[in-house]
N, C-alpha and C positions, 0 to 999 in steps of 0.2 A: 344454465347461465350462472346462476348463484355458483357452483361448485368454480367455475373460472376465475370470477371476481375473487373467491377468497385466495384461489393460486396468486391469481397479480398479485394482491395486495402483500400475500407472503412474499412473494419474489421483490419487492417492492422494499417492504421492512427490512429483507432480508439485504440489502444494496444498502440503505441507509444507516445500518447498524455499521456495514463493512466500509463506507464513507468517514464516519465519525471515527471508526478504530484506524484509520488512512490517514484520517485527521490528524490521533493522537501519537502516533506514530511519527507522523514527519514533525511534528512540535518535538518529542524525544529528541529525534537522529538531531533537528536542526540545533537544541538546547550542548551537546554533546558536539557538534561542529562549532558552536564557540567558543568551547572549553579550549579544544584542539587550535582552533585559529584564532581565537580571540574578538570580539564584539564590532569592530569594525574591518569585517572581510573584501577580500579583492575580490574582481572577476575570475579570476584564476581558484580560489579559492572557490568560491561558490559553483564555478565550473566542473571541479573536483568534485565536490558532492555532489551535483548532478548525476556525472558521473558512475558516482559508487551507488547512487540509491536506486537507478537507472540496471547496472549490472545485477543487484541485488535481488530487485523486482521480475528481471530476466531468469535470474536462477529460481527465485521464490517459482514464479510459474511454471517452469519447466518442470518442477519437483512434486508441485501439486497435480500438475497432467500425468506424471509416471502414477501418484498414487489413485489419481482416479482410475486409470487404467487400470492397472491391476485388481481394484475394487469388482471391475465389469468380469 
């Protein structure tokens, strides 16, 4: 039992570190989206980065499933 507890807890830490850098991430993209559109953004605008961090995250995973696979 002990030896499970420490996987959760890893798998656990391991989620909240990748939450916080998700965090800091989208604070970046969003800082850098109102360079580009400017501090008071439209629906369309904010739509758009939906959008793109949406497609981004699509590729981000697809790229990290190829390399686990090939890992195996």
């Amino acid at each position: 039992m002990k030896t499970e507890v420490v996987e959760k807890l890893a798998a656990l830490i391991t989620a909240a570190f990748g939450l916080v850098a998700a965090l800091a991430w989208n604070d970046a993209i969003k800082a850098v989206f109102n360079v580009l559109f400017g501090e008071n953004s439209t629906i369309i605008a904010m739509m758009i980065y939906a959008i793109i961090v949406t497609i981004l995250a699509v590729i981000a995973t697809i790229w990290i499933g190829r390399v686990s696979e090939k890992q195996k």
